[in-house]
C-alpha atoms as one frame of an Amber mdcrd trajectory, in Angstrom:
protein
-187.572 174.373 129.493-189.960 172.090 130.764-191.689 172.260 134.358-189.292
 174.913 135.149-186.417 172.350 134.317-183.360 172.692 131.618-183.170 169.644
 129.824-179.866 167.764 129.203-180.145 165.673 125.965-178.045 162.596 126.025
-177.041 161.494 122.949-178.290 162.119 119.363-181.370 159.845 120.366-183.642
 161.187 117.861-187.509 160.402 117.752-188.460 158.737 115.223-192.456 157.503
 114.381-193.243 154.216 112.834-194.687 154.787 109.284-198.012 153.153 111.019
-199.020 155.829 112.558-198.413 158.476 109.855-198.923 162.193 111.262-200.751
 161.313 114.194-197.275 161.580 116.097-197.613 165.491 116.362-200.962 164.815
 119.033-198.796 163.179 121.358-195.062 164.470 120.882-193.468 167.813 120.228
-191.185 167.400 116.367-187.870 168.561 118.654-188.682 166.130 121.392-185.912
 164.308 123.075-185.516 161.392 125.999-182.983 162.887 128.904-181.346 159.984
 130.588-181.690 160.609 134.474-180.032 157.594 136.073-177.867 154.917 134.896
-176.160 151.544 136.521-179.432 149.933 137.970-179.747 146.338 137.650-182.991
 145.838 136.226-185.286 148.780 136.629-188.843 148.714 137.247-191.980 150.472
 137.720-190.976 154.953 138.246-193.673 155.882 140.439-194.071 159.709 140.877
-194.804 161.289 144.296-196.726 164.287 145.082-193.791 165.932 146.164-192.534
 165.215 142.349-189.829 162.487 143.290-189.541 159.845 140.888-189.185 156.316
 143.000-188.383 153.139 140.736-187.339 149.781 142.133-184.414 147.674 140.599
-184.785 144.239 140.503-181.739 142.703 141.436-181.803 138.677 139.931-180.528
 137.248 143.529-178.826 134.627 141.333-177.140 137.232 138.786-176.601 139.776
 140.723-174.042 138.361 143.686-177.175 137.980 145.878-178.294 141.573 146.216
-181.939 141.822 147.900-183.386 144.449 145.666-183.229 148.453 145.448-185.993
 150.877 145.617-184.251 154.306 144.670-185.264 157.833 144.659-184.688 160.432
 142.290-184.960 163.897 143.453-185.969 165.829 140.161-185.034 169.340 141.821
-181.835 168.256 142.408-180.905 165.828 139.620-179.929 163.083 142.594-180.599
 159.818 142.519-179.860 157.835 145.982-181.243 154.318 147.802-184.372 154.983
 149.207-184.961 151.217 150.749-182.511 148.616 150.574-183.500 144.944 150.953
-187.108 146.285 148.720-188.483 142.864 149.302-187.426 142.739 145.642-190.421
 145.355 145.020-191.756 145.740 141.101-194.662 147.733 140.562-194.839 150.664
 142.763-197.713 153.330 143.115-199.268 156.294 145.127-202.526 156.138 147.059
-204.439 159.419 147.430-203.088 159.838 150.341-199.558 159.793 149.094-198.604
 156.324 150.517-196.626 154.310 148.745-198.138 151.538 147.508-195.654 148.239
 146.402-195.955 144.862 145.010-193.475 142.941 146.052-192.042 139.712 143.997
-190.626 136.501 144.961-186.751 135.867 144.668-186.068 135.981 148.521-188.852
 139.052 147.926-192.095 139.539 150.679-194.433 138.092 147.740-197.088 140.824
 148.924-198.599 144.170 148.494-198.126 146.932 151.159-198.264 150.353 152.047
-195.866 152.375 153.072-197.010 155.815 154.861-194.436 158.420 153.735-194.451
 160.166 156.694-193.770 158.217 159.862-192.065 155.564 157.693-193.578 152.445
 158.790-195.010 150.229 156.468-198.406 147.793 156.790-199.071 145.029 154.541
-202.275 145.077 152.458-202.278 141.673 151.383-200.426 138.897 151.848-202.187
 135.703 151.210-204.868 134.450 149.180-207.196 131.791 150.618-204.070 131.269
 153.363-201.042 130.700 150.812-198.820 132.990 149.096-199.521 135.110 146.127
-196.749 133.980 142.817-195.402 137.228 142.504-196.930 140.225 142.707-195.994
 142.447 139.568-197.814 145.630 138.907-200.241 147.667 140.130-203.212 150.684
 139.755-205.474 152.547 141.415-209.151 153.589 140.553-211.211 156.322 141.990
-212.970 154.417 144.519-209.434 153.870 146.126-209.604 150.036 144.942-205.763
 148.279 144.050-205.890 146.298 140.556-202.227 144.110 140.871-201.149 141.120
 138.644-199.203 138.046 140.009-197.502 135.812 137.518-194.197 134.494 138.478
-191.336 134.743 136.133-188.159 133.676 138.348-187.584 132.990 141.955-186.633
 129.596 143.865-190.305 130.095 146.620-192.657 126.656 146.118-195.924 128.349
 143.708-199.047 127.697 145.647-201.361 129.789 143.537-202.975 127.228 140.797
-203.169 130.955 138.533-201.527 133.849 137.158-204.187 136.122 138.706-205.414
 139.261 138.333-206.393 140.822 141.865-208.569 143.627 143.177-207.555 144.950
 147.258-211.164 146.743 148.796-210.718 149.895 150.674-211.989 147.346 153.724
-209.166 145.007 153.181-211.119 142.331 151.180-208.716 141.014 148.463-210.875
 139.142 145.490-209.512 137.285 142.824-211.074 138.830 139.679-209.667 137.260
 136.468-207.468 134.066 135.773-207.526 133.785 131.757-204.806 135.646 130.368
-201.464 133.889 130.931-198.752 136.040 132.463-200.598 139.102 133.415-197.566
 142.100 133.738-198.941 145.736 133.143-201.796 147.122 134.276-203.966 150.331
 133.898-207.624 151.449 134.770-209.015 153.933 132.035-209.941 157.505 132.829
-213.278 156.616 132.359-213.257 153.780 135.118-214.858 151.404 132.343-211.858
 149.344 131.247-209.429 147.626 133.222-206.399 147.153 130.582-203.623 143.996
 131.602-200.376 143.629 129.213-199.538 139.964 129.014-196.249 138.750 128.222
-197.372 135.675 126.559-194.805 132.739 125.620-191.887 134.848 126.348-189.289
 133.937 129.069-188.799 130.766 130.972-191.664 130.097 133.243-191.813 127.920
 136.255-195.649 126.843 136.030-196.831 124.454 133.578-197.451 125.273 129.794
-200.223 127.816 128.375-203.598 125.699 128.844-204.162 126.732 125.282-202.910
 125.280 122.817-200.273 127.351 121.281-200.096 129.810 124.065-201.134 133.234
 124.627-199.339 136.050 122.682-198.098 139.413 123.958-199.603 142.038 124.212
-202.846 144.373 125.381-206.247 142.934 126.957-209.346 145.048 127.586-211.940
 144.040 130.669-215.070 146.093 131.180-214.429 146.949 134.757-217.729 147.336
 136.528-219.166 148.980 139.508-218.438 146.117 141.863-215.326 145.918 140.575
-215.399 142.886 139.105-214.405 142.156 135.279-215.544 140.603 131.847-212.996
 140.159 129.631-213.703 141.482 126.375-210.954 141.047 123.496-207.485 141.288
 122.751-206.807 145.194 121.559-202.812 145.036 120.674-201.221 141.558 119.491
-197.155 142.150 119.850-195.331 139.703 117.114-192.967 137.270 118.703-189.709
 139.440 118.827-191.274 142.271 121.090-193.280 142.003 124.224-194.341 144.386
 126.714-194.313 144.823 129.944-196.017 148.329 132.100-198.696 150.385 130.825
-200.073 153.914 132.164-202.743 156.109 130.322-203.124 159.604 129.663-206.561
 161.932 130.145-207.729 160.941 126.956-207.195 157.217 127.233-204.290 157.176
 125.188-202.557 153.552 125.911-198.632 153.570 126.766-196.740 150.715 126.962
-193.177 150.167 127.301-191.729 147.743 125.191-188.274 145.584 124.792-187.330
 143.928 121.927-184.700 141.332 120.148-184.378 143.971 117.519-182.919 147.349
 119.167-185.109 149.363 116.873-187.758 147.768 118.452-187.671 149.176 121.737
-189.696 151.647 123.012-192.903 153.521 124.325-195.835 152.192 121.780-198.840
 154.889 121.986-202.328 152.885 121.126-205.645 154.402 121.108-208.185 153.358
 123.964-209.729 150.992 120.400-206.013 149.765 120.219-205.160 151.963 117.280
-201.634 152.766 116.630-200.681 156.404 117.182-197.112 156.700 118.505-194.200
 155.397 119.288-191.081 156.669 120.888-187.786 154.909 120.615-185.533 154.217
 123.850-181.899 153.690 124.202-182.888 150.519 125.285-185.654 147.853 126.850
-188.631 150.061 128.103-189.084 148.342 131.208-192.191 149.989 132.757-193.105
 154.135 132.855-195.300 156.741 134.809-196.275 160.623 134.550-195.340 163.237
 135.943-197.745 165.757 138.217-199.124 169.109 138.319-196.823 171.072 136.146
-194.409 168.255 134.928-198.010 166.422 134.041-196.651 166.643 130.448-193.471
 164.831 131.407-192.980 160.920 130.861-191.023 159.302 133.179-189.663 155.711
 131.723-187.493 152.801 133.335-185.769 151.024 130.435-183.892 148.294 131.866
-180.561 149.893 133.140-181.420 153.494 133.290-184.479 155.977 133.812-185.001
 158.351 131.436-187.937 161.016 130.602-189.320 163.269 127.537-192.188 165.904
 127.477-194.988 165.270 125.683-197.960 167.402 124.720-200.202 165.115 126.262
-200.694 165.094 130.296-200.871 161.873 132.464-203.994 160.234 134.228-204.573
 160.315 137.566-208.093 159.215 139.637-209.653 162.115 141.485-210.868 160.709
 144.769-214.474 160.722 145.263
């Protein structure tokens, strides 16, 4: 039983720790620990984004191209009652998706016939406001991911991996949203930014970047050779502007990742996909970029989130056709207002 909750196991999917990271598997995962899957059929799933009220929202990005023109799924799964049903349907082909202290939803929406835009939705009347929708007057790429500090400031990336919209950003930018409105363009110099996570501390801002992989419809790396996947560090400070600072996980070419969350002792997790099946999964890093964990999926970790109060223990992760989640012994980060 966890959080009050019997656990269906599906499958024999066993856990299984890289030989990197030796016996520090037992800080972070139980020996019997197994992934539950929750939801299957989506199209591409993206971003689980737990609500106060403990619902698990996740948005499905439907390829308009691949998918007979669908316009993108945000769904809702209701862990009390195991269901899983639309919650908004066209998304504006949302990715990331978030929770504000408040308990607004917070959502970037991508391009592919998507709103290209960040907004809020308040959860209780319904009605929805958009936070930001243009930088210096055009269009962001895409926006991909987001977080939250404790000053109430949104951290989103906005690279563009597929959609037919004109590109009028001259970057793949990293973005901070001011509790006034003000939306600053904070960092430019890692190519592809995807995942993105503020430590507990509220000194580090961490990006994944996806690096060479997929087709890309701006021009090549400016460096020569490219950038390769995997985890950045900024010092984030009080302003909330950044300094980058180094590269603290370098992914080799056959496995990239893609979101990141953290948990109260800085713990990095980042879902990964892979050309080799054994590949994929949850990799656990240290806040130094240690190895410590990692947690095989049925398939392509897509992007992941924890639960809250007492299902703080539970992961919740979107591989890329169905959700699935595991308890852990660790408990998930959230900022504490101030």
């Amino acid at each position: 039983m966890i959080g009050g909750t019997r656990w269906r196991v599906v499958g024999a999917i066993t856990i299984l720790i890289a030989e990197a990271v030796g016996a520090q598997n037992s800080v972070i995962i139980a020996p019997n620990a197994r992934f539950e899957q929750l939801f299957n059929g989506g199209f591409f799933l993206e971003s689980p984004a737990v609500a106060p009220d403990g619902s698990v929202y996740f948005s499905d990005l439907t390829s308009s191209s691949q998918s007979g023109m669908q316009a993108g799924h945000i769904w809702r799964y209701d862990p009390r009652s195991g269901a899983t049903a639309i919650f908004r349907s066209p998304s504006g082909m949302s990715n990331g998706i978030t929770f504000d202290r408040n308990g607004d939803m917070i959502v970037a929406e991508g391009a592919d016939f998507g709103g290209r835009m960040i907004t809020r939705t308040d959860m209780k009347s319904g009605r929805s406001y958009i936070l930001a929708g243009l930088y210096q007057g055009h269009p962001f790429n895409s926006p991909n991911d987001l977080a939250i500090d404790q000053r109430g400031r949104i951290f989103f990336t906005d690279p563009r991996y597929l959609g037919h919209e004109p590109i009028e950003q001259p970057v793949m930018g990293i973005y901070r949203i001011d509790p006034d409105g003000a939306v600053h363009l904070i960092a430019a110099n890692v190519w592809k930014p995807n995942g993105i996570a503020v430590s507990p501390d509220q000194k580090t801002l961490y990006i994944v970047a996806m690096g060479d992989y997929n087709a890309n419809t701006l021009s090549a790396p400016p460096v020569t050779g490219g950038f390769s996947s995997g985890v950045h560090a900024y010092d984030l400070l009080p302003d909330g502007s950044v300094k980058y600072r180094k590269q603290l996980v370098t992914f080799p070419v056959s496995r990239w990742g893609d979101g990141m969350t953290v948990d109260t002792d800085g713990n990095l997790y980042v879902a990964v996909s892979s050309t080799a099946a054994a590949e994929n999964g949850v990799y656990v890093f240290s806040p130094e970029g240690l190895p410590v964990a990692m947690l095989p999926t049925p398939e392509g970790a897509i992007n992941l989130d924890f639960g809250r109060g007492d299902s703080a223990k539970t992961l919740y992760v979107a591989c890329k056709h169905g959700l699935y989640r595991i308890g852990l012994l660790r408990s998930g980060y959230r900022p504490a207002p101030q």
